[in-house]
N, CA, C and O atoms as a GROMACS GRO file, in nm:
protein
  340
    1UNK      N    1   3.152 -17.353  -0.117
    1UNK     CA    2   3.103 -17.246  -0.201
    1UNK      C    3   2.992 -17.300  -0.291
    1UNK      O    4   3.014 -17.411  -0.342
    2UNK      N    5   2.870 -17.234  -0.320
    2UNK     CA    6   2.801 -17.270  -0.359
    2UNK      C    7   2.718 -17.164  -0.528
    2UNK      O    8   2.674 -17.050  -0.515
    3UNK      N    9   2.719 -17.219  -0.623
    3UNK     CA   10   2.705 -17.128  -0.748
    3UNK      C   11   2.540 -17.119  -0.763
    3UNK      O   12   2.476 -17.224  -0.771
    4UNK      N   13   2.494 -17.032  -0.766
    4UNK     CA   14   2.353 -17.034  -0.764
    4UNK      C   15   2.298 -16.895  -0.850
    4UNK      O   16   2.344 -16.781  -0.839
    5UNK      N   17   2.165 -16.947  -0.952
    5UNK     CA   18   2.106 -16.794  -0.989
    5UNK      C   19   1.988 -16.820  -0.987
    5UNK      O   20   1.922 -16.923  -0.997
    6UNK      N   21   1.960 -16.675  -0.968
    6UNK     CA   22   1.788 -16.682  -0.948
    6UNK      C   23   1.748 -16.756  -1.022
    6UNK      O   24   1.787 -16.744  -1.139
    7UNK      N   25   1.619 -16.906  -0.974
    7UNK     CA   26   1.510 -16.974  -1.033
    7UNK      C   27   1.582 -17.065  -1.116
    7UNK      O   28   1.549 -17.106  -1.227
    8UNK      N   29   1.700 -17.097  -1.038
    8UNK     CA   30   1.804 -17.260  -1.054
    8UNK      C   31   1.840 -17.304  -0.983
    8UNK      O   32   1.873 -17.243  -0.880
    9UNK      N   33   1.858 -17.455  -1.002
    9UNK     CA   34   1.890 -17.512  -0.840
    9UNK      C   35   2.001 -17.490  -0.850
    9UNK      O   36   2.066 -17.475  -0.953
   10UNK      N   37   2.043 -17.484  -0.721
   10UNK     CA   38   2.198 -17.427  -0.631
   10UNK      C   39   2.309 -17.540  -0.724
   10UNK      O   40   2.278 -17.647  -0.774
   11UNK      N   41   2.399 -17.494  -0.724
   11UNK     CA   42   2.563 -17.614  -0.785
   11UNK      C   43   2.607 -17.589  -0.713
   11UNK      O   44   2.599 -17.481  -0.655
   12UNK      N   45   2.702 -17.717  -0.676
   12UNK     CA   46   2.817 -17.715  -0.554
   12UNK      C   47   2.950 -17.683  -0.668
   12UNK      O   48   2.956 -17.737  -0.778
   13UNK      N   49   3.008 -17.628  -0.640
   13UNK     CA   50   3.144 -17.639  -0.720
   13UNK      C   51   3.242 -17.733  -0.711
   13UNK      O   52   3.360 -17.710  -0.738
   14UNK      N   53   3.198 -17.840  -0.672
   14UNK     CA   54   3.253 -17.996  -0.694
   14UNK      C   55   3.161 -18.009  -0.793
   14UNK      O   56   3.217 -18.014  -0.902
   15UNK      N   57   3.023 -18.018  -0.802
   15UNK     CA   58   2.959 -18.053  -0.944
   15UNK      C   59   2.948 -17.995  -1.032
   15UNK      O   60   2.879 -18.043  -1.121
   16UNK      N   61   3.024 -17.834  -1.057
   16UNK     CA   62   3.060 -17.832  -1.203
   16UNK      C   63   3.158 -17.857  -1.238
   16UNK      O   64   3.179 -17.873  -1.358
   17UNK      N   65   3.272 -17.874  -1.130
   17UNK     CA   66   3.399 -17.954  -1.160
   17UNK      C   67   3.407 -18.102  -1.224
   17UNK      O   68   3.489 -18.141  -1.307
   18UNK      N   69   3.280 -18.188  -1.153
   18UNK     CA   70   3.313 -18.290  -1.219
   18UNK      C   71   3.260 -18.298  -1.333
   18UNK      O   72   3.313 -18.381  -1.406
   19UNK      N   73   3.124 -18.209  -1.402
   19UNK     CA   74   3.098 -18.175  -1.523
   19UNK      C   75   3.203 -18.164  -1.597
   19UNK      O   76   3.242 -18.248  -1.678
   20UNK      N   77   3.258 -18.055  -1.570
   20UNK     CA   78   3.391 -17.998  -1.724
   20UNK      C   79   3.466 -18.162  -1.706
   20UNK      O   80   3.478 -18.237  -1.803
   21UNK      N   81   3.516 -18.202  -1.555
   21UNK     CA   82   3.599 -18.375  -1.588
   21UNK      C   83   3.543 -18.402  -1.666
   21UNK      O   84   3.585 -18.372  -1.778
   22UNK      N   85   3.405 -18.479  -1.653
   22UNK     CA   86   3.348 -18.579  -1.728
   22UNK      C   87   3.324 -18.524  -1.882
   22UNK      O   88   3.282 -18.612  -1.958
   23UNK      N   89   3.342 -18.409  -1.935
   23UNK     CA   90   3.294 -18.378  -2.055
   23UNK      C   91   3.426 -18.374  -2.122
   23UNK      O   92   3.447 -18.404  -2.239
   24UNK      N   93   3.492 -18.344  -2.054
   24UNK     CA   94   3.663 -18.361  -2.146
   24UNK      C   95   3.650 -18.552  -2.157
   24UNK      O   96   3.644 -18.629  -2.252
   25UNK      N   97   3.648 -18.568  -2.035
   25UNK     CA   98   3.675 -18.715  -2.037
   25UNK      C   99   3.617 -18.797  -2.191
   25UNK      O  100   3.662 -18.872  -2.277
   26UNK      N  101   3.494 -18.727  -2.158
   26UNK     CA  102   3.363 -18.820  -2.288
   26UNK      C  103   3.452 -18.761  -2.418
   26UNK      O  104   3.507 -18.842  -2.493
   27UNK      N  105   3.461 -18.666  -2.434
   27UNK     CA  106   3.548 -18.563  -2.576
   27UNK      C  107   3.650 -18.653  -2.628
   27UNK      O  108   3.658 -18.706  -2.739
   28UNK      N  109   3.765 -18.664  -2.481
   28UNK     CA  110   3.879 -18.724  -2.587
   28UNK      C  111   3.847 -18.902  -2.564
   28UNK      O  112   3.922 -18.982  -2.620
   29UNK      N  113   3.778 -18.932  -2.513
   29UNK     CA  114   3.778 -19.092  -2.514
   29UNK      C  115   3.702 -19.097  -2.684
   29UNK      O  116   3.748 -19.183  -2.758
   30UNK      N  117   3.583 -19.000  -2.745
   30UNK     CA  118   3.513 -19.029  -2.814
   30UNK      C  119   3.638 -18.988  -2.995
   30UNK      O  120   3.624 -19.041  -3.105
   31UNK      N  121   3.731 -18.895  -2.958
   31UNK     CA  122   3.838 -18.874  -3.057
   31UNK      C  123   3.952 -18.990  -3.051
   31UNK      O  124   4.030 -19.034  -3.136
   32UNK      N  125   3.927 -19.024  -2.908
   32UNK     CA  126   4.036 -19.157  -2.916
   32UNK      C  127   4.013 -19.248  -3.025
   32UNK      O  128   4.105 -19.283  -3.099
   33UNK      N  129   3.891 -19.289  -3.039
   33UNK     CA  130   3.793 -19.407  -3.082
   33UNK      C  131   3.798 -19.382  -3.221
   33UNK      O  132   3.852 -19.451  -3.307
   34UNK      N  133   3.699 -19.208  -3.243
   34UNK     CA  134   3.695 -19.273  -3.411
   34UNK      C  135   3.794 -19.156  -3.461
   34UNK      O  136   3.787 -19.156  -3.584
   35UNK      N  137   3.857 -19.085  -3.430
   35UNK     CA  138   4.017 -19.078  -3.504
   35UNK      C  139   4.130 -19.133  -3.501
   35UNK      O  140   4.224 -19.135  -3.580
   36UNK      N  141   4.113 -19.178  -3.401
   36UNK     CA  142   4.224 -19.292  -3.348
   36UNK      C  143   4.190 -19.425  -3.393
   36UNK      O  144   4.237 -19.456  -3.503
   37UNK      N  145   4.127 -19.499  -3.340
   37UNK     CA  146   4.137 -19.648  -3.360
   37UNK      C  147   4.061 -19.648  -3.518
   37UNK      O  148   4.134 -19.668  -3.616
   38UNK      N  149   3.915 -19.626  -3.536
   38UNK     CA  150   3.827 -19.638  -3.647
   38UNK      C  151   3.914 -19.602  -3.776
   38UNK      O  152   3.967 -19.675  -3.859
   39UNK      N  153   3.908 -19.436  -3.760
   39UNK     CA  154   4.021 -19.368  -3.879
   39UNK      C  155   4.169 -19.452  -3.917
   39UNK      O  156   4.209 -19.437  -4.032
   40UNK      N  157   4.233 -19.522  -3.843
   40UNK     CA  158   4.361 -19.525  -3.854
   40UNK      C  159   4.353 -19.699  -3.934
   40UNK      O  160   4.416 -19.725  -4.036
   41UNK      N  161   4.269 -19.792  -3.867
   41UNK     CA  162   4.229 -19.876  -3.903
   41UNK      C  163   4.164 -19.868  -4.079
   41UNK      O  164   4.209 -19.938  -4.170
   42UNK      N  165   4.098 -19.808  -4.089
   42UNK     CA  166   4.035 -19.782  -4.237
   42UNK      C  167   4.125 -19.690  -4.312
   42UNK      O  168   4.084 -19.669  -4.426
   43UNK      N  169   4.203 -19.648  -4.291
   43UNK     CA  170   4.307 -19.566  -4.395
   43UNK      C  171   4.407 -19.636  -4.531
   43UNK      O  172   4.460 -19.570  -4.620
   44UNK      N  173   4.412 -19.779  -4.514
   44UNK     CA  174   4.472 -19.868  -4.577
   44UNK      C  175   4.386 -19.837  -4.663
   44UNK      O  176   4.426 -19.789  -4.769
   45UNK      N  177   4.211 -19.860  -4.636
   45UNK     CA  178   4.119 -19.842  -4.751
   45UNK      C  179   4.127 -19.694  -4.835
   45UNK      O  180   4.062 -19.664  -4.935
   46UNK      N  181   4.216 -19.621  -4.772
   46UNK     CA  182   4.202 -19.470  -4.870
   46UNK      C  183   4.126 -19.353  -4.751
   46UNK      O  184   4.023 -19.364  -4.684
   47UNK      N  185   4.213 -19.258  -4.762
   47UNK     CA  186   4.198 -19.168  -4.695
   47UNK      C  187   4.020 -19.100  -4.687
   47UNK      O  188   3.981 -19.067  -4.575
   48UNK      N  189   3.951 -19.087  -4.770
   48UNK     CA  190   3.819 -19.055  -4.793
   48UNK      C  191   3.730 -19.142  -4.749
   48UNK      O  192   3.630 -19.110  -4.685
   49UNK      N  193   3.769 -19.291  -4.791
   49UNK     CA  194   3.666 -19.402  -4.723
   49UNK      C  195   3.681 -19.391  -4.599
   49UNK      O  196   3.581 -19.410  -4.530
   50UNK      N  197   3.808 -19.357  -4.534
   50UNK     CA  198   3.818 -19.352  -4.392
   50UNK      C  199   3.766 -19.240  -4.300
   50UNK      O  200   3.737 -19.229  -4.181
   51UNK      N  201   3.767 -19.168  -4.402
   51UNK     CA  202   3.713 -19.022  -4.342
   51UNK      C  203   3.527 -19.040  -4.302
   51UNK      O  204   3.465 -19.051  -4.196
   52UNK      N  205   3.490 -19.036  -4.436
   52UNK     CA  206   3.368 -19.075  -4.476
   52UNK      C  207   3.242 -19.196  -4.396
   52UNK      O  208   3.128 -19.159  -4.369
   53UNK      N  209   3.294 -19.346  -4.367
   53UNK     CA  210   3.274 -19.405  -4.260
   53UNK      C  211   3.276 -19.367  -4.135
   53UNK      O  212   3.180 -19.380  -4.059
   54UNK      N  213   3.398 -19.311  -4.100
   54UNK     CA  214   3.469 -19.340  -3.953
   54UNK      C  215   3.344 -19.156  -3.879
   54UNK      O  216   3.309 -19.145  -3.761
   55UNK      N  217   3.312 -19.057  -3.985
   55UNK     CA  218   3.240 -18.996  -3.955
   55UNK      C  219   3.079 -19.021  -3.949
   55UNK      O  220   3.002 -18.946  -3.890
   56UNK      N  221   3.042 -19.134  -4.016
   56UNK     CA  222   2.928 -19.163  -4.034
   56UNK      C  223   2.904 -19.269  -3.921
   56UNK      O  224   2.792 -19.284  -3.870
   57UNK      N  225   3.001 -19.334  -3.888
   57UNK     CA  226   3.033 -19.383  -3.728
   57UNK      C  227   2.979 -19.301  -3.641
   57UNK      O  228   2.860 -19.322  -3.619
   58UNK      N  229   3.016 -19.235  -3.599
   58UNK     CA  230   3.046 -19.094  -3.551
   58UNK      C  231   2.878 -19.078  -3.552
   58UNK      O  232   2.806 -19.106  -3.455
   59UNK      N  233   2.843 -19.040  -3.650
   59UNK     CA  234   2.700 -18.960  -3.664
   59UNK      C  235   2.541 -19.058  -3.596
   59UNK      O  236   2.430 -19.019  -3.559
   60UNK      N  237   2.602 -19.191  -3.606
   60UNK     CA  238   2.481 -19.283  -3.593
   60UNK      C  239   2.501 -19.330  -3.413
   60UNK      O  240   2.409 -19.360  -3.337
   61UNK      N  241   2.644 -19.326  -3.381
   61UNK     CA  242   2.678 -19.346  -3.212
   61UNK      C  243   2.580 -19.244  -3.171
   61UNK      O  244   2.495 -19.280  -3.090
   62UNK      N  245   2.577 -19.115  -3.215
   62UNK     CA  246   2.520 -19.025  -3.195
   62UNK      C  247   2.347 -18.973  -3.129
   62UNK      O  248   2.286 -18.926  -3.034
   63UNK      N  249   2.336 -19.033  -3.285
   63UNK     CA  250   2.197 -19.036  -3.300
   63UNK      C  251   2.109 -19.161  -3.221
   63UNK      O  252   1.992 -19.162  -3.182
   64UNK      N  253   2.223 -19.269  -3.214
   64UNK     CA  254   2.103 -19.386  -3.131
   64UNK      C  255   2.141 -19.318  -3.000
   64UNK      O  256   2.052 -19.349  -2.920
   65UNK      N  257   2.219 -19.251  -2.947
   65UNK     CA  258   2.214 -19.246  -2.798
   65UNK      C  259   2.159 -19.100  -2.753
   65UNK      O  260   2.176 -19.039  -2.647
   66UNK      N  261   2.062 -19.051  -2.911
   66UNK     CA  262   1.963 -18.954  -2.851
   66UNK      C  263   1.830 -19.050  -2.813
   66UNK      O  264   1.740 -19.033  -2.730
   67UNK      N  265   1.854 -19.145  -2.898
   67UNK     CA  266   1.701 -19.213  -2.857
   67UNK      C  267   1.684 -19.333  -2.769
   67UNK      O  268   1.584 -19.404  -2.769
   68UNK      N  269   1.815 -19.354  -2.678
   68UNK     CA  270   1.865 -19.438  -2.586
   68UNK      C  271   1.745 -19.421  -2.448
   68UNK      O  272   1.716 -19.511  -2.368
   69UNK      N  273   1.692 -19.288  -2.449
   69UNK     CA  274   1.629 -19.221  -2.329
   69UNK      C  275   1.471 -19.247  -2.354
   69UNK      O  276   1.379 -19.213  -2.279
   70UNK      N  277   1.461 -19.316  -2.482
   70UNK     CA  278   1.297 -19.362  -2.483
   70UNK      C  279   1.193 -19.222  -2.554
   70UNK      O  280   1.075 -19.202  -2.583
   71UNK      N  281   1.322 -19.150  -2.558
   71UNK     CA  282   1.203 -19.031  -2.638
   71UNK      C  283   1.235 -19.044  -2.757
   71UNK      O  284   1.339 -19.090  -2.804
   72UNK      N  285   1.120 -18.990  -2.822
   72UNK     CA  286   1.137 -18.971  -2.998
   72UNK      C  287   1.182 -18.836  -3.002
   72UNK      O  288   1.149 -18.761  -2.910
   73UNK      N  289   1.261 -18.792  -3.105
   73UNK     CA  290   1.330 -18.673  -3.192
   73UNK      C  291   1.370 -18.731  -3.275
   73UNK      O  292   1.426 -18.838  -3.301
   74UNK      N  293   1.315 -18.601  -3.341
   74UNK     CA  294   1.341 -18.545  -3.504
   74UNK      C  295   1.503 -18.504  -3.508
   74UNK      O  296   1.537 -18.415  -3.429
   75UNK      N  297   1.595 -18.555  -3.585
   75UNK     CA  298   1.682 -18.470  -3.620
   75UNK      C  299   1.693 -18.438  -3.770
   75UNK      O  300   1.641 -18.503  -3.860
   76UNK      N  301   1.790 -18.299  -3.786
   76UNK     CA  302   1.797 -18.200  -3.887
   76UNK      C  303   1.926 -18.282  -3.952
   76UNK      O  304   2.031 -18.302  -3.891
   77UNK      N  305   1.896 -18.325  -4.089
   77UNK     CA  306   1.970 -18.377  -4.191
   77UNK      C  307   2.091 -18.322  -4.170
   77UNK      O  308   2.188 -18.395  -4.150
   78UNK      N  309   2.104 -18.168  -4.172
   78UNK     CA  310   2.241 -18.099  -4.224
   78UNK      C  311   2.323 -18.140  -4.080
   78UNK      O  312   2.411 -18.225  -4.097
   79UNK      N  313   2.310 -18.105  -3.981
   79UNK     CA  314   2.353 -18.096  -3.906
   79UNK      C  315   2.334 -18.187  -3.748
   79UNK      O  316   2.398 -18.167  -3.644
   80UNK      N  317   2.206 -18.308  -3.775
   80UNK     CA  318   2.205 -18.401  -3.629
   80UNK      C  319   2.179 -18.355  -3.528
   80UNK      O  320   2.196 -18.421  -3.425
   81UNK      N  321   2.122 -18.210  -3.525
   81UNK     CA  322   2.050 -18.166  -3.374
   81UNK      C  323   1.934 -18.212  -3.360
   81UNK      O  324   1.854 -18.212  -3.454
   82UNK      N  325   1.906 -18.258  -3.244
   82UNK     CA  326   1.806 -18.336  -3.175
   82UNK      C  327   1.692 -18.223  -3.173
   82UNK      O  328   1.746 -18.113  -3.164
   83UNK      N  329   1.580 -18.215  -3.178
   83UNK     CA  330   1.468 -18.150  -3.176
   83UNK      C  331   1.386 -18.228  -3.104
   83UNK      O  332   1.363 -18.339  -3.153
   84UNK      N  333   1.308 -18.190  -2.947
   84UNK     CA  334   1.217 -18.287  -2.942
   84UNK      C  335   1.093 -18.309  -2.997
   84UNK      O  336   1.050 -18.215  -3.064
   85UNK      N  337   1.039 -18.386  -2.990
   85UNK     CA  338   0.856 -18.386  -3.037
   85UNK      C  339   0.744 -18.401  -2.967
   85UNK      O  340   0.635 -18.396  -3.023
   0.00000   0.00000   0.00000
């Protein structure tokens, strides 16, 4: 079976299957990490420092692996969406 709309290339429905896999996969491996290991680790230091870091963790994994791909973007202070330029 094949998923297709006008003026897109065709999807096999094995490749949006392994999409949704791989995006859960990336989701909870990335909550494993910094609520799990990061957060739980820094909590001795106080619930806020742990929060506070372990999200700012979080925000910079982020941001270098928008610019991992060799392009420049701008991102938006409030919120870390990538804009290109």
């Amino acid at each position: 079976m094949i998923i297709g709309l006008k003026g897109f290339q065709e999807i096999r429905v094995s490749e949006v299957l392994f999409f949704i896999f791989f995006t859960l996969l990336v989701s909870f491996v990335e909550e494993s990490i910094y609520r799990g290991l990061i957060l739980k680790t820094l909590l001795p230091k106080g619930v806020k420092t742990a929060v506070i870091t372990s999200s700012l963790l979080f925000s910079l994994t982020h941001m270098c692996a928008g610019s991992a791909d060799g392009e420049e973007r701008q991102y938006h202070s409030a919120d870390s969406i990538p804009f290109r330029t």
